[in-house]
N, C-alpha and C positions, 0 to 999 in steps of 0.2 A: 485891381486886375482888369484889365483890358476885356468888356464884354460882359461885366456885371454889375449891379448897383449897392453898395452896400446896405440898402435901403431894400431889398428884397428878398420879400418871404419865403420861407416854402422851399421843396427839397423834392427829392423820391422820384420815381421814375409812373412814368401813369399806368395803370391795368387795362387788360386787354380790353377794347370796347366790342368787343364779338355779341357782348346780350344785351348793348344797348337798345330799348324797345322803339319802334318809330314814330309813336309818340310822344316821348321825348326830345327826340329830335326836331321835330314839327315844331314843339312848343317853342325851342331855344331859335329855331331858323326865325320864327315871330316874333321872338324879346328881342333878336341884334337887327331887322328894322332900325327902332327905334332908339337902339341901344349905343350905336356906332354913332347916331347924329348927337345924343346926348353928352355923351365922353368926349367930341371932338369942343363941344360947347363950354364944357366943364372944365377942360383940359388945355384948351386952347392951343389947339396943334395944327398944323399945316393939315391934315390927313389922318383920318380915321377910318379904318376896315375891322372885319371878320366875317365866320364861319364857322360849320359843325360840319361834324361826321355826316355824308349821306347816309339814309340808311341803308344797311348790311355790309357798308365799309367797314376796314378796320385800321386801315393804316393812312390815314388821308383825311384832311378839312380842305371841304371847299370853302373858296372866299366867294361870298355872295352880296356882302354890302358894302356900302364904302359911303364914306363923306368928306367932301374937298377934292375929291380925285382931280385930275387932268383929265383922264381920258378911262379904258375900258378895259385896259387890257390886264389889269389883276382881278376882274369878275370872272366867276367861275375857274379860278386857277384850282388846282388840285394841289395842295400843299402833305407833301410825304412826309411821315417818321423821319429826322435824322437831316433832311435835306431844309436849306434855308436855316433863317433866323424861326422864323414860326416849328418850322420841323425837326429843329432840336430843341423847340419849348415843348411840342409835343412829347416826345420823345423823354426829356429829362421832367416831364410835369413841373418845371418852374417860370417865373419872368425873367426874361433876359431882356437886355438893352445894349443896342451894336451904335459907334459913333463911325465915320467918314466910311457907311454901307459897303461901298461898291471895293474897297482896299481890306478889309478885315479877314481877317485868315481866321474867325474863330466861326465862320461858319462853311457851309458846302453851297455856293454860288450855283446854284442850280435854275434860279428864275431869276438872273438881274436882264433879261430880257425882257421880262413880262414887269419889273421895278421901274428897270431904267427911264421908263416914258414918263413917271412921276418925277423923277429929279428929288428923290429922298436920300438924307444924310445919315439922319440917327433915324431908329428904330425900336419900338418897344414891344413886347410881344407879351400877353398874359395867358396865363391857358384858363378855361373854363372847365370846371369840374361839375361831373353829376357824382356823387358820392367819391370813390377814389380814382375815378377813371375821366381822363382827359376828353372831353366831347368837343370841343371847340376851340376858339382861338380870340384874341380882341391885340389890334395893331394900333397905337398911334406913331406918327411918323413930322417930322420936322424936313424944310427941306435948308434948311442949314446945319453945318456942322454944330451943334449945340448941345451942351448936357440939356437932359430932363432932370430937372430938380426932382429932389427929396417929396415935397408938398405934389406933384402932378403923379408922380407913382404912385402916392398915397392914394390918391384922387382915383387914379386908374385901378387900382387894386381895389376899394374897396366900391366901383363901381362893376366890377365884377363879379365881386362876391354877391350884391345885389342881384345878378342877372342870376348866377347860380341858386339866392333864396329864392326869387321869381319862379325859375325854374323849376325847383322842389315842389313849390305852392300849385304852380297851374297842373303839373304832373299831378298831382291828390286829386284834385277838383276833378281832373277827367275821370281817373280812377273812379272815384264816388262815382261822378252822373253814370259813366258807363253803368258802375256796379247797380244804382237806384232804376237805371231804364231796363238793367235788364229782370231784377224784381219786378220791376211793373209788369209785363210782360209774360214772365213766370203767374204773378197775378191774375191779367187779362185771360191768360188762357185756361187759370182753375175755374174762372167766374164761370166763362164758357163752358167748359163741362158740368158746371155744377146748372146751368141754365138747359141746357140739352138735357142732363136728366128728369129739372122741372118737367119739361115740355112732354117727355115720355110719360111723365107721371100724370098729366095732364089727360093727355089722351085716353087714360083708363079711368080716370075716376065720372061716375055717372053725374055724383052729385052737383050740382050748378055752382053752388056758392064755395063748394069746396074748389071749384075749377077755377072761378075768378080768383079767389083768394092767395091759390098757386099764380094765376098770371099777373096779377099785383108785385109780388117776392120778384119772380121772373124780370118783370121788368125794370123790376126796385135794381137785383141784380144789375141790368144792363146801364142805367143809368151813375151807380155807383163804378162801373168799370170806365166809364167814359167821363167821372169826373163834373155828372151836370145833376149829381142828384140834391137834396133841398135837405134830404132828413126826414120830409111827409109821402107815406104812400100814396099812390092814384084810390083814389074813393071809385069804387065797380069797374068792370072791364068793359072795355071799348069794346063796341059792336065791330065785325068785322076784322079786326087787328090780328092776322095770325101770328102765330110764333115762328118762332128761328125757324124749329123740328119740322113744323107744319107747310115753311117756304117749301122747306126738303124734299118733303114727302108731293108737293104739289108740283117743282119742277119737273120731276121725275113725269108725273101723270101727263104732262104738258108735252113729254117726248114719246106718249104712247105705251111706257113701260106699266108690265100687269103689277098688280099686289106683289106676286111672291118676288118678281125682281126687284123693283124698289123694297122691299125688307130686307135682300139678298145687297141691295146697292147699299143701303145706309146701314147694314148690322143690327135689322131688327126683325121681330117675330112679324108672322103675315096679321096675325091679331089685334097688334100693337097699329101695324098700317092700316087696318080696317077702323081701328078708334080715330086716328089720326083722321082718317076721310069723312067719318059723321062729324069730327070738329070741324073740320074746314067746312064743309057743307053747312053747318047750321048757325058760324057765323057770317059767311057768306052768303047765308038766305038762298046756295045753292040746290037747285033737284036730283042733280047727279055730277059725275067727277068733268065731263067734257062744261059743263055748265058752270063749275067752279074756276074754270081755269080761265076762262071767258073772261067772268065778274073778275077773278083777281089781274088779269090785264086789263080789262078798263080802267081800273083802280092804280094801276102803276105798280103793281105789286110783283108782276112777271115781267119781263121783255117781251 
């Protein structure tokens, strides 16, 4: 039959691509790069193109790559459901194969405009599937009237299915990292709270080595959030080194604001801020709160 290979798989009509995600699509726009140069190499054909759905298209592959072309004018073509050789692959979800192009009544001549500048004869058309639903497109083209054997179909077809496991593959991988960045993250910001309550807790306890012993954790804390910790605690606490809590509480002082607003600013007792200000002071070797804010800008600690 005029228009078909008997050599060719496949059947069904494709599903709507309305929930295709745009990360899929990205992915496949990046496999046919390299994908269209490989097939034309593989296949050894005058011209090799394709294309996927933009995203939130639903009835349209753009063509975006091509190798062997002549000239420019099938980039960025918008190929529809139904119209062309590609758009009744879409369309029927199978491969189809047209011989002497520009004379064939089995398709809707709708771009031999944007063809004609190639000087293409026969034409083969594969669809790209992401599960049941058509995403894309893969063309080689001959610019003679000539069958495409049995063996170059094969070739073409099961270089496709290739793009489509590629595609399943990189699709996961993003899935994961996205899903691993966003635990981290989830992570990052328990450690954080769990480090701000140190620090509160800090600020009340009288006793010395109980206080170092919290900004050890604390800082054990920070360093395990960021990925540079060893597994050995810091042996005593560093003179000077305020906490997160304590930056807080000292910016605040820096802009003039009393006790009870800075409590009122950060969501704590005026108590808790008055603990806070004898710790900042007595590892800053501070006399009072104008004094502290001093030492901690020479020190780089404020702006």
């Amino acid at each position: 039959m005029p228009g078909t290979h008997p050599a060719l798989p496949g059947g069904g009509r494709s599903a709507s691509p309305a929930a295709i995600p745009g990360d899929l699509l990205t992915e496949l726009d990046r496999l046919l790069a390299p994908g269209v140069r490989t097939l034309r190499r593989s296949c050894a054909v005058d011209l090799t193109f394709g294309g996927s759905l933009a995203p939130g298209a639903r009835d349209a592959i753009t063509i975006r790559h091509l190798d062997g072309h002549l000239g420019h004018t099938l980039r960025d073509l918008q190929v529809r459901a139904g119209y062309g050789l590609g758009g009744k692959v879409f369309a029927m979800g199978r491969p189809l194969v047209v011989r002497d192009y520009f004379n064939t009544a089995r398709i809707v001549h709708a771009y031999d405009r944007a063809v004609a500048p190639e000087r293409i004869e026969t034409v083969f058309a594969v669809p790209i599937r992401a599960g049941e639903t058509v995403v894309g497109l893969l063309y080689l083209a001959q610019r003679d009237d000539v069958a495409i054997g049995d063996r170059v179909v094969a070739r073409a077809v099961e270089h496709t299915r290739r793009i489509e496991r590629d595609l399943a593959v990189g699709v996961e991988v993003r899935r994961r990292t996205a899903a691993y960045d966003e635990a981290a993250a989830r992570d990052q910001r328990a450690v954080a709270e769990v480090r701000r309550d140190l620090d509160e807790a800090m600020a009340l306890v009288d006793d010395e080595q109980a206080r170092n012993r919290l900004q050890q954790v604390s800082q054990r804390l920070q360093r395990i959030s960021t990925g540079t910790d060893a597994g050995a605690p810091e042996c005593g606490n560093r003179d000077g080194v305020l906490s997160a809590r304590e930056l807080d509480v000292l910016q605040l002082v820096a802009t003039g604001a009393a006790n009870g607003d800075i409590a009122a600013g950060l969501g704590l007792r005026p108590n808790t801020v008055k603990a806070y200000l004898r710790s900042i002071a007595r590892k800053l070797g501070a006399t009072n709160r104008t004094h502290a804010v001093r030492l901690a800008r020479d020190a780089g600690m404020l702006p």
